[in-house]
C-alpha positions, 0 to 999 in steps of 0.5 A: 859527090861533095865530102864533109872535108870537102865542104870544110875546106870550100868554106876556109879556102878558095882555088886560084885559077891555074897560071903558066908555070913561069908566072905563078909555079903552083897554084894556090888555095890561099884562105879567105878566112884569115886565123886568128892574129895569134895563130898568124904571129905564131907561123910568122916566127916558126918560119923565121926561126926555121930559115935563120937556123938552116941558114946557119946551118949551112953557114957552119957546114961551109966552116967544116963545123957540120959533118957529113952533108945536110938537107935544107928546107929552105923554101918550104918552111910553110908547109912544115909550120902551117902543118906544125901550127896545127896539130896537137902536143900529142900528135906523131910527125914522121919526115924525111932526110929534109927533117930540120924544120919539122923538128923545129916546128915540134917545139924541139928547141934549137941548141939540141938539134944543132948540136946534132947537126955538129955531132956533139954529145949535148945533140938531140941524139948525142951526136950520134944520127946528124942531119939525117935522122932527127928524132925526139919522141917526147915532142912527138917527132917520131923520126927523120926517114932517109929511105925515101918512102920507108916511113908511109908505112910507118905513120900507119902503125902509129896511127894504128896504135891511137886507133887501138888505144882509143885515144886521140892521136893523129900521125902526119907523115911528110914526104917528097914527090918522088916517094910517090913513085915508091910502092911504100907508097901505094902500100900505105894509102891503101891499108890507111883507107881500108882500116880508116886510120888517123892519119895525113899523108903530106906530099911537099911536091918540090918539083925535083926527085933529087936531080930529076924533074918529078914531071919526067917520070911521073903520068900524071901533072900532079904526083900525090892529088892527081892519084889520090881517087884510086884510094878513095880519097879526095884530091887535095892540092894546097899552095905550099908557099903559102903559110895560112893555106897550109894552116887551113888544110892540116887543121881541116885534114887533122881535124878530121883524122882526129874525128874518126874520118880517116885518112888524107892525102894533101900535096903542098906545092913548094921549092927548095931554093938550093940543091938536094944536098949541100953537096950539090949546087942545083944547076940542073934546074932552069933559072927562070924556074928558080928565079920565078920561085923564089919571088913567092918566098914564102917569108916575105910573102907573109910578112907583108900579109901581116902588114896588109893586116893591120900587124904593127911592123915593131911585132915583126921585127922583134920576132925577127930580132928573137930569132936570131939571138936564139940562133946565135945561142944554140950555135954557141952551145953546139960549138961548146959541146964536146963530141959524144964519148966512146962509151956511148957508141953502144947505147941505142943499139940493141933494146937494153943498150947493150949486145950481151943478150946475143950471145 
């Protein structure tokens, strides 16, 4: 049976048949309607502003300037701007480790979170979370998760809490194809289902569980769609390399959330282009594979979409321009930061800042 979602996205976006994998890795649901020209600007600059500032990230993590390591979603900056683009200031976003660009995609400016990334005390959390643990509750980026699948239940209480309140708020919670293998998991989509919470659970399906292929350990060819009927829900399969298929679902799926129809499950089928870490070079991974997906970037992809559009060439360049002037003055900020007193090393800690109340 057709579902009112169902019938809402047939409308925005139409399946492309299925190819080998060598020829088009995932299969695509890229809109026949297009959105706004201002919508469509908008999503360009996030993506541009997401990759030039993890690609300088990593430049500055070669230079021994970023501590620890660091998890890029160089690839995926669709997924994190067409689901950005779309959701209310109010809205909760829940992520993983690989948190920068959804943290970006929240309004949270760059100076801070690179400063984070460097330890400096001018860092969104004074230096004190790094890379892994991106949170700014003011915009609604509820926190970076590094237990993988922690969070599912999480985004439930939040979407509880709007439920409870009677307000408007919907959490959209991101997560990796392995959580799917985690009984967080399960747990979450369950309970979100039997109390009809306001919430999206986006699986961004980059093919690779770390260093494990998902399709070794997983029965099912796709991990989060593929199950999303044991729970009652509608399989939803999006091309998460293509930024206005990704606006299209998260306005349908939010849209719904915030309309009282409960929960979604949407798998956006994506690829990082480098290793899981900065420590790891990804050469487990076939070239063919890497190679076959970094033809459909999804920034140059788009790019020449606007073209095609009708967009002047002079808008985008000058998006590009911006971009990297914003990048350049974050990174000059971070780098004039000092690292975070030692007084502050209690801070954040205990709920009135301090472990006097054990004692």
């Amino acid at each position: 049976m057709t579902t009112p979602l169902a019938q809402q996205l047939a409308q925005q976006t139409a399946t492309r048949p299925a190819t080998p994998p060598a020829a088009a890795p995932a299969p695509g649901t890229p809109p026949v309607q297009a959105p706004p020209e201002a919508v469509r600007l908008r999503l360009y600059q996030m993506m541009v502003e997401m990759r030039d500032f993890e690609k300088r990230a990593y430049d500055l993590f070669l230079q021994g300037l970023v501590k620890g390591t660091s998890h890029l979603g160089l690839g995926q900056e669709a997924v994190a701007a067409g689901f950005g683009a779309a959701m209310h200031p109010g809205d909760y976003t829940f992520a993983t480790y690989r948190g920068h660009n959804h943290t970006l995609a929240r309004g949270v400016q760059m100076a801070p979170v690179m400063a984070e990334l460097m330890g400096r005390q001018s860092g969104l959390m004074a230096g004190k979370g790094g890379s892994m643990h991106l949170t700014s509750v003011a915009h609604g980026m509820m926190g970076s998760y590094a237990i993988v699948g922690a969070h599912l239940t999480i985004a439930n209480g939040a979407a509880w809490s709007s439920k409870l309140r009677g307000t408007s708020e919907v959490a959209v919670c991101f997560f990796g194809d392995g959580a799917t293998n985690i009984g967080a998991f399960h747990e979450a989509l369950n309970l979100a289902v039997v109390w009809q919470l306001p919430v999206v659970f986006v699986c961004e399906n980059n093919r690779w569980m770390e260093y494990t292929p998902i399709s070794s350990v997983t029965a099912v060819a796709h991990p989060a769609a593929d199950r999303a009927a044991a729970y009652g829900l509608e399989p939803l399969l999006v091309d998460g390399n293509d930024a206005d298929a990704t606006y299209a679902i998260a306005s349908a799926a939010i849209g719904r959330a915030r309309a009282g129809g409960g929960p979604s499950l949407v798998e956006a089928e994506t690829y990082r282009h480098g290793g899981h870490s900065r420590a790891d070079p990804g050469k487990y991974r076939p070239e063919e594979e890497v190679q076959a997906w970094l033809g459909r970037d999804p920034i140059p992809r788009y790019r020449q979409r606007l073209l095609d559009a009708g967009i002047d060439e002079a808008v985008l360049v000058s998006i590009e321009e911006q971009s990297r002037r914003a990048v350049d003055a974050a990174s000059s900020a971070a780098e004039a930061s000092p690292p975070p007193d030692v007084s502050l090393v209690g801070a954040n800690v205990w709920a009135d800042g301090g472990a006097s109340w054990r004692r």
